[in-house]
C-alpha positions as a Markdown table, in Angstrom:
| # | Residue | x | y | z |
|---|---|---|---|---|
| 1 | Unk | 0.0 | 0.0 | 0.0 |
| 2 | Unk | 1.1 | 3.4 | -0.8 |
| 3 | Unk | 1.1 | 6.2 | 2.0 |
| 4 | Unk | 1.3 | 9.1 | 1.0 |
| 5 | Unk | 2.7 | 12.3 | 3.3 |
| 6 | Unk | -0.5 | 13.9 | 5.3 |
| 7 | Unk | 1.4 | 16.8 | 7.2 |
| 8 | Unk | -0.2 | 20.1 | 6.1 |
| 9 | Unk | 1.8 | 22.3 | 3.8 |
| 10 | Unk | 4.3 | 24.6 | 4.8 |
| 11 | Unk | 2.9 | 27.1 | 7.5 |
| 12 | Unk | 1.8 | 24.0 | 9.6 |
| 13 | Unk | -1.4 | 24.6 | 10.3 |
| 14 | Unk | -3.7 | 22.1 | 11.6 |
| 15 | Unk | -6.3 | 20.2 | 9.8 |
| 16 | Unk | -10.1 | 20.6 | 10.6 |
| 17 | Unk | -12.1 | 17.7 | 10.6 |
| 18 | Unk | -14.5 | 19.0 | 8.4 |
| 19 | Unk | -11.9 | 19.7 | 5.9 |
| 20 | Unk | -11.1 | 16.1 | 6.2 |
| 21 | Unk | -14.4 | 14.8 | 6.0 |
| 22 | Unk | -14.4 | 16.7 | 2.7 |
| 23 | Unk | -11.6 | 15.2 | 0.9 |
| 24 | Unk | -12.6 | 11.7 | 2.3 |
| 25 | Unk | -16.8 | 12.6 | 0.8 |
| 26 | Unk | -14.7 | 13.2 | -2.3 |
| 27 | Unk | -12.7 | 10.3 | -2.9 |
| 28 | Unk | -16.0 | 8.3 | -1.7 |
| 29 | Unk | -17.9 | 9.7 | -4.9 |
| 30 | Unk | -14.4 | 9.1 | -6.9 |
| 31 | Unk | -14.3 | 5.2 | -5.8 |
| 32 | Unk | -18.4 | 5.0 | -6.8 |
| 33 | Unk | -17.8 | 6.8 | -9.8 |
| 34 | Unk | -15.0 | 4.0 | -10.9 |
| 35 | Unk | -16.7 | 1.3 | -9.3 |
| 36 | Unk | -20.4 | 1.1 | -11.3 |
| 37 | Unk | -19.3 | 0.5 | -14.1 |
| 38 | Unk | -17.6 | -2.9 | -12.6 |
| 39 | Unk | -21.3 | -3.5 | -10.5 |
| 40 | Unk | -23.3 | -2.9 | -14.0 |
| 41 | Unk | -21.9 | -5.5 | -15.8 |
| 42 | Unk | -22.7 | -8.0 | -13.1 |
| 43 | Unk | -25.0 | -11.2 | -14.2 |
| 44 | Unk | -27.4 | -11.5 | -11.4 |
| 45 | Unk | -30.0 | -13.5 | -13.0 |
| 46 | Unk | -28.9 | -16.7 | -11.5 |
| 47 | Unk | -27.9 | -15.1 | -8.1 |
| 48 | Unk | -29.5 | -16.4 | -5.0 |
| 49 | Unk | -31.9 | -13.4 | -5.0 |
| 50 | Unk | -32.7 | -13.9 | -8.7 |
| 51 | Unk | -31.5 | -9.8 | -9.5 |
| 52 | Unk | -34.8 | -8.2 | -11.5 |
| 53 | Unk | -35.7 | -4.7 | -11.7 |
| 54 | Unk | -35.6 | -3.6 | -7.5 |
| 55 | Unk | -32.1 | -5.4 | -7.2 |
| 56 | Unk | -30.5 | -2.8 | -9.8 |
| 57 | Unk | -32.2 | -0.1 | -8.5 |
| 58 | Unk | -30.5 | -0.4 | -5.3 |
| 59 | Unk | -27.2 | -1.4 | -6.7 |
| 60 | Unk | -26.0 | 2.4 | -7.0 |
| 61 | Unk | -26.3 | 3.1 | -3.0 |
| 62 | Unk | -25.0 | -0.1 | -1.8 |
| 63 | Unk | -21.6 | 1.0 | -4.6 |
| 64 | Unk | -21.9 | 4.3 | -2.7 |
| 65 | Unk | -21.7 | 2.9 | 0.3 |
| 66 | Unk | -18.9 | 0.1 | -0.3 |
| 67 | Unk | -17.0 | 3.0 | -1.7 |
| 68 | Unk | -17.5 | 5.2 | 1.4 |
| 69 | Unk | -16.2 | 2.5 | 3.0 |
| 70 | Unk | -13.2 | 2.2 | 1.8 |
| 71 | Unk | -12.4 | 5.9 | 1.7 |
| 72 | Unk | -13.1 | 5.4 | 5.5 |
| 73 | Unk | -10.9 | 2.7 | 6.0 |
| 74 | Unk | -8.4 | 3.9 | 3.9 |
| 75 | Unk | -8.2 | 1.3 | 1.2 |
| 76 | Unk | -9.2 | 3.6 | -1.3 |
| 77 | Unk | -7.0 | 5.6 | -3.6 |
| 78 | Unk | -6.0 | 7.6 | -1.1 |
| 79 | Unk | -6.7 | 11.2 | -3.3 |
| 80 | Unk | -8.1 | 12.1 | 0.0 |
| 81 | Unk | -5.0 | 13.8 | 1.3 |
| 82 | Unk | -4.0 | 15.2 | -2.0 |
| 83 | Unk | -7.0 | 17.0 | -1.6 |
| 84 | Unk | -6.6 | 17.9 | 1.8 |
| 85 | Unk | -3.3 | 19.3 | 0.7 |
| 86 | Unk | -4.5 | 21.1 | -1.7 |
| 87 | Unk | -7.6 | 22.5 | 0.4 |
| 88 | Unk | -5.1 | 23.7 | 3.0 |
| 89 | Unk | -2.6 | 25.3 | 0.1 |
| 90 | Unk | -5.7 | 27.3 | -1.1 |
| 91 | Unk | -7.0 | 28.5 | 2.5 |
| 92 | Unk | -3.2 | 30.0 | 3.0 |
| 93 | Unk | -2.8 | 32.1 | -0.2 |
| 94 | Unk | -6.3 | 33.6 | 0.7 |
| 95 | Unk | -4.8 | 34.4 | 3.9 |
| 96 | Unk | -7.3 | 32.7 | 6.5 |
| 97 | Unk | -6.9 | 29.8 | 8.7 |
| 98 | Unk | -9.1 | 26.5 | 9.1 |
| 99 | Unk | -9.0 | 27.3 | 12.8 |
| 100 | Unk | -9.8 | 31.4 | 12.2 |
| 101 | Unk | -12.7 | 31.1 | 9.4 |
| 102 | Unk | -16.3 | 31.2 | 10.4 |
| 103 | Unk | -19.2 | 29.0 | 9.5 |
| 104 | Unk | -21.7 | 30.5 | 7.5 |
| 105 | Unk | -24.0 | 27.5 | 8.0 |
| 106 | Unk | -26.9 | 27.2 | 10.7 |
């Protein structure tokens, strides 16, 4: 497995969660992306469950969620902390913080 180097970019400052959750939400949708294609050639006609019509249109969420998993575990591709990275290299040339900024959400 490939690890790639998570400390923040120069400047050190330290990474929100919600910045993290981010990057991670983004390589989820990544992995899903690259995965259905795999899922939608799948014979399931002779499955135990026989496929039909309700089997595939559940198939998309249950390849969002095996890729969320694996962004969560860290098996993924691990684009996560390149975007981190980048996320944090962005939020210093505008000159703010991740601990300073504010939430505009309610």
């Amino acid at each position: 497995m490939i690890t790639l180097n998570t400390a923040p970019p120069a400047g050190g400052t330290p990474t929100p969660p919600r910045m993290r959750q981010t990057a991670q939400a983004f390589e989820a949708q990544v992995l899903a992306q690259l995965m259905q294609p795999a899922f939608d050639t799948v014979d399931t006609s002779k499955s135990a469950f026989g496929g039909g019509s309700a089997e595939a249109q559940w198939r998309p969420m249950m390849v969002e969620a095996f890729a969320a998993g694996a962004a969560r575990s860290g098996q993924g591709i691990r684009i996560q902390d390149m975007v981190l990275r980048h996320m944090l290299r962005l939020q210093e040339q505008a000159g703010t913080t991740p601990t300073t900024q504010q939430e505009n959400r309610p």
